[in-house]
C-alpha positions in Angstrom: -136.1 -134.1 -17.4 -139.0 -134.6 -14.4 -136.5 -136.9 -11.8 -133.0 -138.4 -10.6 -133.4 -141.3 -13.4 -134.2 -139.2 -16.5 -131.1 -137.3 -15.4 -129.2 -140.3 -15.4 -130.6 -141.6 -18.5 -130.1 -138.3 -20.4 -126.2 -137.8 -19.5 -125.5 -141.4 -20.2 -126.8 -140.6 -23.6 -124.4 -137.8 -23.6 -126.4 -134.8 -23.0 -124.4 -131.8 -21.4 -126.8 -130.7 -19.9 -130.3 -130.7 -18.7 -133.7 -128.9 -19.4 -136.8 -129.2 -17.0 -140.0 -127.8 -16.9 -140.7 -126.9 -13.4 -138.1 -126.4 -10.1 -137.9 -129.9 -8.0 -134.9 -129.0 -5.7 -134.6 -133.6 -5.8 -134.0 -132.9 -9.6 -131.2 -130.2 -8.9 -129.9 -132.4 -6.3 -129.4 -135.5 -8.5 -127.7 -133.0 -11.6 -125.5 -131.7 -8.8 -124.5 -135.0 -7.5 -123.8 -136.2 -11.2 -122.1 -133.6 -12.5 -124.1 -132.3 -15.0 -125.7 -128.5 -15.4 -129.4 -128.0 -15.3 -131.6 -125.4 -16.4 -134.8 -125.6 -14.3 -138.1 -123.7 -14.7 -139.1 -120.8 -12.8 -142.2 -119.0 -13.0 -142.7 -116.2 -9.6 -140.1 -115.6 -7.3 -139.9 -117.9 -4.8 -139.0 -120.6 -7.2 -136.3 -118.1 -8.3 -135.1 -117.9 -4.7 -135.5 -122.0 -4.6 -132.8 -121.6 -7.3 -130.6 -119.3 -6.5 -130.5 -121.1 -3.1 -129.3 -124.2 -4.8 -126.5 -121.9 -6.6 -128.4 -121.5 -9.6 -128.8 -118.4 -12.1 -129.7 -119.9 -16.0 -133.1 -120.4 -15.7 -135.7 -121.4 -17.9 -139.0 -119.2 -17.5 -142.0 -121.8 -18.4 -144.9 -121.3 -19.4 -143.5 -118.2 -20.8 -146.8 -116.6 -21.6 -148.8 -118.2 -19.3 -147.0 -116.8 -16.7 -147.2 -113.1 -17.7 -144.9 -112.8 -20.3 -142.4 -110.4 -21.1 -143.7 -108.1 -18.5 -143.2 -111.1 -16.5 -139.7 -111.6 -17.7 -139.0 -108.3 -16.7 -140.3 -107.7 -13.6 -138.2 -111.4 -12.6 -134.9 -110.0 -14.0 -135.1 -106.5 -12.0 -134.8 -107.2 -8.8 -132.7 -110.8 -9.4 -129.9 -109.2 -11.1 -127.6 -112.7 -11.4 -129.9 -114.5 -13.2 -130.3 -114.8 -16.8 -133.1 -116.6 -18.7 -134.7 -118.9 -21.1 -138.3 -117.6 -21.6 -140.2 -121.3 -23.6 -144.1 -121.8 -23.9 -145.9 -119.8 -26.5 -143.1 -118.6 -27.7 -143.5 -117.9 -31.2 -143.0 -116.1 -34.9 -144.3 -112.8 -33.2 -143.2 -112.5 -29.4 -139.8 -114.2 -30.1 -137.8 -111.0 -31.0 -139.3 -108.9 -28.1 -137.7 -111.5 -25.8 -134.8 -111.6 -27.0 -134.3 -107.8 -26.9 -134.3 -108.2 -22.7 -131.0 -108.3 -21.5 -130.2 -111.2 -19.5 -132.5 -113.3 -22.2 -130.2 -116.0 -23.2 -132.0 -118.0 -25.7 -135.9 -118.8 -26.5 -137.5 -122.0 -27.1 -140.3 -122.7 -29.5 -142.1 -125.4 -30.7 -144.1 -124.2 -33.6 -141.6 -125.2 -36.1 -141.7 -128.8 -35.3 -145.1 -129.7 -36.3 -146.1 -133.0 -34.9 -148.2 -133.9 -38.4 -145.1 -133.3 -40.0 -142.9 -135.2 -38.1 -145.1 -138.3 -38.4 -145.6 -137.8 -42.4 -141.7 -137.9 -42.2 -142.0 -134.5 -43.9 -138.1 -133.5 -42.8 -137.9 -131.2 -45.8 -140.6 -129.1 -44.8 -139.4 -128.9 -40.8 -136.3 -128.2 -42.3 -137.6 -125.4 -44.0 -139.0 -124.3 -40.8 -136.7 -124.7 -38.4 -134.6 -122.6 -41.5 -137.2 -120.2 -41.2 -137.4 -119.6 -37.8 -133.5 -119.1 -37.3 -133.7 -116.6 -40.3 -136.6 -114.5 -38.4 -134.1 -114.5 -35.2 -130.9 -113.5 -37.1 -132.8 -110.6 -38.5 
C-alpha cells in the first residue's frame, strides 16, 4: 500500500492490516485515522525514528539485502530495542533461516516461490508445491 486510497481500498476489502514498502508518515497518518495497523518499511535509522515517532515498532525492513542485510538487521535492532521486524527483498531458500534466528525477527517475506511464469501458466500445483516447500524449509 503506497497512499491514503490504497489504504482505503485494501480495508474495505477486508484486509487487517497493511504492508508498505517504504515510510510515508501521510500513509501512517491515513491507517491511523482509519483504524487499521500498518507495517511500514524502514531501511537506516531515521526512518526508524520517523516510526517510532508515529508510535510505531513492527516494521518491515525493505530491501532486506539491499540495505545490508542481516548485519543490517542487527545493527537496527541494537540500539532500537522496541522494535521488532520483518526483513523482505532477496529473501530467499538460503538467507531465510539466518533471519529468522534474530530475535525481534518476526516473520520474513519471500517471493521466489511465486513464480510469475507459473502463475500465468495457471501452474497452481506446482506453486503449491512451492509455497509447501518453502514453509517446510522454515519449520525445519
Amino acid at each position: 500500500v503506497l497512499n491514503r486510497e490504497q489504504a482505503i481500498a485494501a480495508k474495505e476489502a477486508g484486509a487487517t492490516f497493511i504492508v508498505s514498502p517504504g515510510f510515508n508518515p501521510n500513509t501512517v497518518k491515513a491507517c491511523q485515522e482509519i483504524g487499521i495497523d500498518i507495517v511500514p518499511g524502514v531501511n537506516n535509522p531515521s526512518t526508524v525514528e520517523a516510526a517510532l515517532e508515529m508510535g510505531l515498532t513492527t516494521l518491515k525492513f525493505f530491501p532486506a539485502e539491499a540495505s545490508g542485510g542481516i548485519n543490517m538487521v542487527k545493527s537496527l535492532l541494537a540500539p532500537y530495542t522496541d522494535i521488532e521486524l520483518m526483513p523482505t527483498g532477496g529473501i530467499n531458500p538460503a538467507n531465510i533461516k539466518d533471519y529468522l534466528a534474530i530475535p525481534r525477527v518476526l516473520a520474513c517475506g519471500g517471493t521466489w516461490m511465486v513464480d510469475k511464469k507459473l502463475i500465468e501458466a495457471g501452474n497452481w500445483e506446482e506453486l503449491a508445491r512451492l509455497t509447501r516447500e518453502a514453509v517446510a524449509l522454515v519449520n525445519e
